[in-house]
Structures are given as C-alpha cells and as structure tokens.
C-alpha positions in Angstrom: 162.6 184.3 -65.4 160.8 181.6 -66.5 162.2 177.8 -68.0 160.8 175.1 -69.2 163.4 172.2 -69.7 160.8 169.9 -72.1 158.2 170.5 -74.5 155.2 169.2 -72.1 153.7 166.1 -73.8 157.1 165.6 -75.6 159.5 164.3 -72.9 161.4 162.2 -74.9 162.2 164.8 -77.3 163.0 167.5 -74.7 166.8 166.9 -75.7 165.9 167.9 -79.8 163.9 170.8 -78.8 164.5 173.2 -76.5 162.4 176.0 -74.6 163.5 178.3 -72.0 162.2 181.6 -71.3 164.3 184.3 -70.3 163.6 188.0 -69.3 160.3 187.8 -71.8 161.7 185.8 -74.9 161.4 182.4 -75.4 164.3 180.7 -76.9 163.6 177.5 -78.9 166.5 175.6 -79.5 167.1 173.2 -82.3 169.0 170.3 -80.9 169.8 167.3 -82.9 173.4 166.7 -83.7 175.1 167.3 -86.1 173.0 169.2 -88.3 169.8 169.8 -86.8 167.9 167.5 -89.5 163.8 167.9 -88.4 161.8 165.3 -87.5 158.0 165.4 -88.2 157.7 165.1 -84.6 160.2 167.7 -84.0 158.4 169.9 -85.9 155.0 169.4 -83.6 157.4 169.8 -80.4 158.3 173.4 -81.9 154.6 174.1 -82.4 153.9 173.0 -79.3 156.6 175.1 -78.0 155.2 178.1 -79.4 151.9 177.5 -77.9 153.1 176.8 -74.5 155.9 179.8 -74.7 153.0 182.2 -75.7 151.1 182.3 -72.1 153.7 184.1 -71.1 152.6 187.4 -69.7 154.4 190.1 -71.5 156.5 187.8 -74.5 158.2 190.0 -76.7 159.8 187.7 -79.3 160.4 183.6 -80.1 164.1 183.0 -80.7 165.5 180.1 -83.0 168.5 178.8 -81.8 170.6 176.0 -82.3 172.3 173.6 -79.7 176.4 173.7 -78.6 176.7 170.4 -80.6 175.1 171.4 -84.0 176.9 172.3 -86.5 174.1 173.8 -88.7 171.2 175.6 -87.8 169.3 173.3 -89.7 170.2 171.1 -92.5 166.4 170.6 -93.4 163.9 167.5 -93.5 165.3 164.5 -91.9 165.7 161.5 -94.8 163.5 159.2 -93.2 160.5 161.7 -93.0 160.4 162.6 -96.9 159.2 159.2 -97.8 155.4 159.6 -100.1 153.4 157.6 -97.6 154.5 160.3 -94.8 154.1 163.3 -97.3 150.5 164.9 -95.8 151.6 164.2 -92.2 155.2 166.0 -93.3 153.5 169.0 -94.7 150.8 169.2 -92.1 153.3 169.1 -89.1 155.7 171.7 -90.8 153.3 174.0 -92.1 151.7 174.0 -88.2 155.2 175.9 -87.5 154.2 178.8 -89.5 150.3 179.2 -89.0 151.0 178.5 -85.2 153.3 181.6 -85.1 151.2 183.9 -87.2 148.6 183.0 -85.0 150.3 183.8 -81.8 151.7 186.8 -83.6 154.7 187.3 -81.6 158.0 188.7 -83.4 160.2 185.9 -84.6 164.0 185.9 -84.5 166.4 183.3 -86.3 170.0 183.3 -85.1 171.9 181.5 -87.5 175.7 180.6 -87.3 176.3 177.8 -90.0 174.1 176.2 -92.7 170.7 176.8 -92.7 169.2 174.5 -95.9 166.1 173.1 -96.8 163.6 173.5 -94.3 165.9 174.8 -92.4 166.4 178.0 -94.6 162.2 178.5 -94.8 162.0 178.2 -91.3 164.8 181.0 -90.6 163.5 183.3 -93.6 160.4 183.1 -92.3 161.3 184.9 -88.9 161.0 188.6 -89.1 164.8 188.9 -88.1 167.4 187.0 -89.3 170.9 187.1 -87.8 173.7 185.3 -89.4 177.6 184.7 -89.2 179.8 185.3 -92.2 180.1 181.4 -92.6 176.3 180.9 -92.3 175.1 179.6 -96.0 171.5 179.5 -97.2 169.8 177.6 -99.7 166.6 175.6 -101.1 168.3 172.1 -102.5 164.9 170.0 -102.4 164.7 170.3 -106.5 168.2 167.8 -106.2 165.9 165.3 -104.2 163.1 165.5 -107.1 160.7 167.5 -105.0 160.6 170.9 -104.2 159.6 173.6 -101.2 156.0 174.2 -100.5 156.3 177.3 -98.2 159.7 178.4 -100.3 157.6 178.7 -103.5 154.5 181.0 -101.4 156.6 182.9 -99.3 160.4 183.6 -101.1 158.9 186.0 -104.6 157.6 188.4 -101.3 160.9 188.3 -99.4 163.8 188.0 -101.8 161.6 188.9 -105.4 160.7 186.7 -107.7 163.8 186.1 -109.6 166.1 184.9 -107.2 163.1 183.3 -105.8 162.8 180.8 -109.0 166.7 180.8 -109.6 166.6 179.4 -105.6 163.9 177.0 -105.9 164.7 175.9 -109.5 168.6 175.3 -109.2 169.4 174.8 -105.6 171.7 177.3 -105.5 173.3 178.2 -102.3 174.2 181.3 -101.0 176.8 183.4 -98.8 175.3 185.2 -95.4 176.3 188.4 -97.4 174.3 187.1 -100.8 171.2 186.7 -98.4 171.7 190.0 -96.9 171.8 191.8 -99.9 168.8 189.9 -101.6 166.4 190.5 -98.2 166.9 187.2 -97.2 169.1 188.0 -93.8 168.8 191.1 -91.8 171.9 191.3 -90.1 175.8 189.4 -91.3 178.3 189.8 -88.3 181.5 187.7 -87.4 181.0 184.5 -85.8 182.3 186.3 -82.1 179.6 189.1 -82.8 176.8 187.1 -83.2 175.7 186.8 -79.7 176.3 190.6 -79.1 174.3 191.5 -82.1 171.3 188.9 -81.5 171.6 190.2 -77.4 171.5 194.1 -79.1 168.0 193.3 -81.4 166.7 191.7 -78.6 167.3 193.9 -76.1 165.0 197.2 -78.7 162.4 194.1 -78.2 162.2 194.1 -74.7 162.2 197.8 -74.7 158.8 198.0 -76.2 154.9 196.9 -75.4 154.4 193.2 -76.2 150.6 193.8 -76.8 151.6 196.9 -79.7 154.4 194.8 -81.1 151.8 191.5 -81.6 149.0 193.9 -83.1 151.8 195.3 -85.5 152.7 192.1 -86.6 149.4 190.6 -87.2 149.0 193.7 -89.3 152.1 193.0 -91.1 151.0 189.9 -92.1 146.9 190.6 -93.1 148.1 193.2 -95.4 150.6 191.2 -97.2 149.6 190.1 -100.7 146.7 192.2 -100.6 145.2 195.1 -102.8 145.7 198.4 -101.5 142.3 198.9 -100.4 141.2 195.4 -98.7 144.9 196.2 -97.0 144.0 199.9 -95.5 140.5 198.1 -93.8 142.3 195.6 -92.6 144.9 197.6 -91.0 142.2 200.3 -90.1 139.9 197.8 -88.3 143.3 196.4 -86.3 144.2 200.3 -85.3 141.1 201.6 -84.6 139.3 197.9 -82.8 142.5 196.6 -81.2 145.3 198.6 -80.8 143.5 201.5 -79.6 141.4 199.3 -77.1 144.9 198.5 -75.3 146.5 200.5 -72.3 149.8 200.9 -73.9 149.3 203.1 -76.6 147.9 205.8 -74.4 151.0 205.6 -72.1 153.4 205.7 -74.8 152.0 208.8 -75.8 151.9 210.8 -72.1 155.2 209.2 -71.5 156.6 210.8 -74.7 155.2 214.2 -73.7 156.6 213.7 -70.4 159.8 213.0 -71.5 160.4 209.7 -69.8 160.7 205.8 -71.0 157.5 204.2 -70.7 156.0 201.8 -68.1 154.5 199.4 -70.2 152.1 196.7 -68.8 151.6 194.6 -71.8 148.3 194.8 -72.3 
C-alpha cells in the first residue's frame, strides 16, 4: 500500500484534500469542515490529486470521500470564490476536475453520507458510482444565487433525462437519496451503518478486475456518449480492436475462463 499524506505542491492544503492509496484505489478526501465548501484552489489540489494518484501501477478506481469532521460531502462553491472577477479562474479550476479524470480514465466512485449540493452534487453525479445514505440529499441550488450550473446543464439531461434535469436546474429542488436513486442520479441508497460495507463490497468487484480493461472500457463509455450511432461504433471499434486488444489482459481472461480459474491479471 501506498500513501501520500499531501497533495505535492499543495502542503498547506494537505489538511482540505486528502490522498491515500490503498490496495490499488486512491481515496480523495474532501476535508474542510463543516460542509466541505470548495475552494478554487481546492479544486486544483483534487486535480492534482488525480494526476499524481494515477501513476499508480495497477489503480482500479478514485474514491470521493469526505473527512470525520464534515458534515456534508459537499455543500458546493465556497462564497468567497463566486465573485465575477474570479468567474473564468472558478470555471477553469472546476471543470479541470472532470477533464482530468476523463483523461486518466480510471472508474470514479462518490461515497456520499449527507448533503451533496451545488458543486458538490455535479462532482458526485459525475462519478460512475454513487453511494449514498438514506439522509444523504442532492440538489442544484445555484439558480437561488442568480447563476446557474455549467457542467449540471451538459451533463444532468444524459444522466437523470431532461425533465428532471430542467426542473433541477430551474427550481433548485432538492432531493431524497431514494429520489436520486430512482431518477439515475445515485447507484446505491443504504443505511448510514451500511455505507462503508456497501462502498467496501463495489470496491472490492473493482479490484477483482484488470485495471488496463476497466480504463479502455471507460474511455469508451465516455467517446460514445452523445454520439450518432455510427461515429459511436468507430469509435468503440478503433478502442477494441487498437487498444484493448493490444493489452495482455484480455487474452488471459479468456484462457483463465476456459481453465476455470480467477485470473492473474498484470494490469497492462
């Protein structure tokens, strides 16, 4: 096991962002009490997180976590930061998040036990798994502030349909875990108790599989997104046939599945 206790180049905000590495997923916590509001230079510690984090040999998965003195996983843009004269460097810094972990293509998992609003909330549904307690709460209030969500207005309509999408955005309306479950917004609801069992139980099918197939999958996922049919089955051809079959790991999953036996992946 690696762990990295600070974000280098960000010392004196190693206590607001975390990153540790443990048995191949790196855990970036969110860790500035009491609700997690981000900084803009939080958000370039978390990119800079994700960079570092992804050298790891064999990573299966980023986790977004919150600290034992938070009581939200993320209460969204700090105050001070939504000011117009900081409003390219705010949208440069957060949007970095996002392309940075498309880029590194690693499967993303929120855990989320309370409030997740604002930026918060995009940056959770924008992980491929979302894992929240019965008292976690979701929602985009930014239209009460007089602005409204950039990545919320590109990326909700594909996750959660365009509808509830709009009725989000346009009213602010907040949401139970169980009313972002059933609208695609959460993957999993469990009790509070539960929901380091459940996020140990996803993580541990993660870990089960090749890091290399699981990074080529999701970079597939998201080419083919928003895409016509055809431009979407070249793009996904070219990945299967000019990547994923130019790895090692394929080829043992298949002789191990003949043989009857877990694999022995190497990652690569």
């Amino acid at each position: 096991m690696s762990e990295f206790s600070e974000v280098p180049g960000r010392g004196d905000l190693s206590s607001k962002i975390g990153l540790r590495i443990d048995d191949r997923v790196a855990r970036i916590s969110l860790n500035n009490p009491p609700l997690n509001t981000l900084t803009i230079d939080m958000m370039g510690a978390i990119t800079e997180a994700v960079n570092l984090a992804a050298r790891e040999h064999g990573l299966c998965a980023f986790v977004f976590e919150v600290g034992q003195k938070c009581r939200a996983f993320s209460a969204g843009i700090a105050l001070e930061d939504h000011g117009t004269e900081v409003a390219y460097q705010l949208l440069d810094a957060f949007h970095a998040i996002f392309r940075t972990l498309d880029f590194q293509s690693k499967p993303t998992v929120a855990i989320v036990p309370d409030s997740a609003l604002g930026a918060g909330c995009e940056l959770a549904a924008y992980c491929d798994i979302v894992i929240a307690s019965e008292k976690a709460r979701f929602g985009l209030p930014q239209i009460k502030m007089g602005v409204f969500p950039p990545l919320a207005c590109v990326y909700f309509p594909r996750i959660v349909g365009q509808k509830r999408a709009r009725e989000m955005i346009l009213t602010g309306a907040l949401l139970t875990a169980e009313e972002a479950r059933q609208c695609g917004l959460v993957s999993h609801v469990v009790p509070d108790d539960q929901l380091q069992k459940k996020s140990d139980e996803v993580l541990d099918k993660l870990r089960s599989l090749s890091a290399s197939v699981l990074e080529t999958a999701r970079r597939a996922l998201v080419e083919c997104d928003g895409v016509s049919l055809e431009e979407a089955l070249l793009k996904v051809e070219d990945l299967y046939l000019n990547q994923l079959m130019n790895l090692r790991d394929p080829g043992e999953g298949l002789v191990a599945f003949l043989e009857k036996r877990s694999p022995s992946w190497r990652h690569r």
